[in-house]
Structures are given as C-alpha cells and as structure tokens.
C-alpha positions as CSV (number, residue, x, y, z in Angstrom):
1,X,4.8,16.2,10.4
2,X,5.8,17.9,6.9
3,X,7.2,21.2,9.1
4,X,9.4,18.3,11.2
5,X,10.7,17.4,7.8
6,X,11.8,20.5,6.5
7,X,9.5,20.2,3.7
8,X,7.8,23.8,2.3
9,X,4.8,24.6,0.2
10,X,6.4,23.5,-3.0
11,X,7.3,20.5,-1.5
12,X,3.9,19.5,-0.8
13,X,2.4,20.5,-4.2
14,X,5.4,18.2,-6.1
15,X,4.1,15.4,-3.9
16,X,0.5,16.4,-4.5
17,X,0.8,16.2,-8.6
18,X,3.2,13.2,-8.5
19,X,1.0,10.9,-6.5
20,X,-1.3,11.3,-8.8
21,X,0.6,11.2,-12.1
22,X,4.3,10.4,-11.4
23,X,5.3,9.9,-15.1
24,X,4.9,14.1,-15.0
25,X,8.5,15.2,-16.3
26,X,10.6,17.6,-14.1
27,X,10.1,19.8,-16.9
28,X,6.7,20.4,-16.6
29,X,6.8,20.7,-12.9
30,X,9.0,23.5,-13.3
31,X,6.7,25.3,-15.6
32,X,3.6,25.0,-13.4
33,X,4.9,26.0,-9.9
34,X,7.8,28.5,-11.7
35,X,11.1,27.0,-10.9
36,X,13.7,25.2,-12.7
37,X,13.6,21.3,-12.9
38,X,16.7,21.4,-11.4
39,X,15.0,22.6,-8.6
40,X,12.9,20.0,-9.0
41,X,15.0,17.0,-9.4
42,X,16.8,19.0,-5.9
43,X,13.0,18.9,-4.2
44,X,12.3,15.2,-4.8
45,X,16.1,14.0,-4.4
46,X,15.8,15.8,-0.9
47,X,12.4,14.2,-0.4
48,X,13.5,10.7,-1.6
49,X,16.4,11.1,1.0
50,X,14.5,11.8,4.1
51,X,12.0,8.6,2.9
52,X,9.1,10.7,2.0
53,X,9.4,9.7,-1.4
54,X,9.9,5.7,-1.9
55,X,10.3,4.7,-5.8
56,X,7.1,4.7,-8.5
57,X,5.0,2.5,-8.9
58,X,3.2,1.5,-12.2
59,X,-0.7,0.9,-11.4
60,X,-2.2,-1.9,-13.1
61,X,-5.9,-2.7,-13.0
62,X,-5.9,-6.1,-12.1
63,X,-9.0,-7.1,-12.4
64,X,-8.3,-6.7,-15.9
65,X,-5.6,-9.1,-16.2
66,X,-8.0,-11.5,-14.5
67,X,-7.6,-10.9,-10.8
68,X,-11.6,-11.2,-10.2
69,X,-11.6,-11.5,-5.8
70,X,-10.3,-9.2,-3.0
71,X,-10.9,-9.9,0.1
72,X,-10.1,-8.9,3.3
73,X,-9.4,-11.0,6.0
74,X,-9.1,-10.5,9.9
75,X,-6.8,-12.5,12.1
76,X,-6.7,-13.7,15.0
77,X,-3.1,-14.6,16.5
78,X,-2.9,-17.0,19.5
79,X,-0.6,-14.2,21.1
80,X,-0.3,-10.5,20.0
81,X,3.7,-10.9,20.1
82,X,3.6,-13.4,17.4
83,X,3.2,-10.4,14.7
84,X,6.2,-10.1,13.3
85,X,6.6,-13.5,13.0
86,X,3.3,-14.3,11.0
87,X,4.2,-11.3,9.2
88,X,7.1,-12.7,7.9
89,X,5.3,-16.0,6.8
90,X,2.2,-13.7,5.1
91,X,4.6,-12.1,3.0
92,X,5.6,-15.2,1.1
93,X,1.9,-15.6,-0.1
94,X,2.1,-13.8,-3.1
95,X,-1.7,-13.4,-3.4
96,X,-1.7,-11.4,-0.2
97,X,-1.1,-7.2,-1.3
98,X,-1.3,-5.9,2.2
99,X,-0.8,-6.7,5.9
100,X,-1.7,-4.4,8.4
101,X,-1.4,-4.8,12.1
102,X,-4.5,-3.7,13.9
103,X,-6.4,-2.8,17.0
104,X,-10.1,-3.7,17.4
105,X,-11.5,-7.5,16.9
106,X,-8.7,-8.6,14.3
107,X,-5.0,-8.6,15.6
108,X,-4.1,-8.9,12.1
109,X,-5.7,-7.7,8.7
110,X,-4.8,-8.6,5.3
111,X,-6.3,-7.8,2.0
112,X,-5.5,-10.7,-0.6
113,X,-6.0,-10.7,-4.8
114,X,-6.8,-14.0,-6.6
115,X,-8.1,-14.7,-9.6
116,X,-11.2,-16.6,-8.3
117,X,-12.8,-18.5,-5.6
118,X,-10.8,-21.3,-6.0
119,X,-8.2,-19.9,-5.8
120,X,-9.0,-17.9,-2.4
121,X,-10.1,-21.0,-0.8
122,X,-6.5,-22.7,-1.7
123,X,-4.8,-19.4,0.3
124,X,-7.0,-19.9,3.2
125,X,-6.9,-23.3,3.6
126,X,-3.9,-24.5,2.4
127,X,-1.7,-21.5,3.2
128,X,-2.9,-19.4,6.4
129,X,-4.2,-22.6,8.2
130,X,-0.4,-24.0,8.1
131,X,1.0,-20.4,9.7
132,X,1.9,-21.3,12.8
133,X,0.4,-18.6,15.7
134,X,-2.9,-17.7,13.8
135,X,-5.6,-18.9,16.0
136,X,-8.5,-18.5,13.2
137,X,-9.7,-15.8,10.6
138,X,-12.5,-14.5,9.5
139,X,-13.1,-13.6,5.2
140,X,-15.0,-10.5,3.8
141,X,-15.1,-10.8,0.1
142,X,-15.2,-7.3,-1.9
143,X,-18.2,-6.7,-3.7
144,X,-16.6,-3.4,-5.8
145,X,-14.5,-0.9,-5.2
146,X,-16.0,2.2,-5.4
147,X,-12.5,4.5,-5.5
148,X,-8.7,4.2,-4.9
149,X,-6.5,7.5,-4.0
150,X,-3.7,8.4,-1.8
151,X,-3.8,10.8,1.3
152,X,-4.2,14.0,0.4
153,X,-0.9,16.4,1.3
154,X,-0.7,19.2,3.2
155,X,1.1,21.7,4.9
C-alpha cells in the first residue's frame, strides 16, 4: 500500500516517530533522519494530502478524569443493510469512542467509555434499545487494558 502511495523510506520513519510522539518539531526530525525541516514540513504536507496523515490528536487518560468502564458491545441488526443507518444514530451517543462494522457473530461492534455502571446501563437501555434496526446486543465489560499502540509502518 505505501509503494501505491508514492511514499519512500523517509516517509515511513516520519510516520513511525510521529505516531508515537507527534508534538516532535520539524526541527528535530530533520536532525535525526539528515534533511531539512523543510523537507519535512514537504513529507507530511504530501502525506496529509494523499490522507495518510489526518490531524493530531492529544491523548488523554481517561480513566483519570474519571472514565472508570469500557466496554465493548456486539450488535446484532435486524438486516445487515441497516449499517449505515445505525451508524449514523451510534454516533450521536457521545459515550460510544468506536464503531466498527464486522463479520463473525456481531454485525456491529462498538466500544463505549462511561464513567460507571450506571451510567453504561443508561446507554444500553435508554439509548441503543430506542435505535431503530438493532435486533439485540450482547456487553463485554473491560477488566484492564493491558497496552494501546498504533500499527506499526512499514515499507
């Protein structure tokens, strides 16, 4: 996929040391791989263009500002052509951080922060049950979260 993209070695390392630390200046990203951060700025422009690249994001630990349950929850739509439509209606929940649309048991599969029990049962029962489409869902509460990283770039 990266060779489809035009992107080159020095592509891939920028990436590499920006998704883990994007607040790295230009500067310094010159200095390490030995070009200017003109070049740089050129590289991740390019990149941000072709929609490799797709803003920064600032990442907070939630659990810290009280955010104590994830879970992840499968479900089941009355018709697999209802997607997009659910989707849409998912995405005004703001507890709900991801929606992914899957194969396997679940048509559907969300993971959803909140700061406690409570407050997951209000999402489930007064906000998913009223979706129209979903046929029923099934809840796996996180325990812990052993680690967190992106995909690891390469050529």
């Amino acid at each position: 996929m990266a060779n489809k993209l035009n992107l080159d070695k020095l592509d891939i390392q920028l990436l590499q040391v920006l998704m883990e630390d994007a607040e790295v200046s230009y500067a310094d990203l010159g200095k390490r791989f030995f070009v200017s951060p003109g070049t740089v700025h050129v590289r991740i422009k390019k990149m941000e263009e072709l929609g490799v690249v797709q803003g920064r994001k600032l990442s907070v630990d939630t659990k810290k500002l009280g955010y104590d349950v994830t879970a992840f929850i499968g479900i089941y739509l009355e018709k697999s052509s209802l997607y997009d439509t659910v989707a849409k209606e998912l995405k005004k929940i703001r507890q709900i951080t991801r929606v992914n649309y899957t194969t396997g048991n679940y048509s559907m599969f969300v993971e959803v922060s909140c700061r406690d029990i409570q407050e997951l049962k209000l999402v489930l029962h007064d906000e998913l049950q009223k979706i129209k489409g979903i046929e029923r869902t099934e809840t796996l509460i996180s325990l812990e979260e052993s680690f967190k990283r992106e995909v690891w770039v390469r050529e």
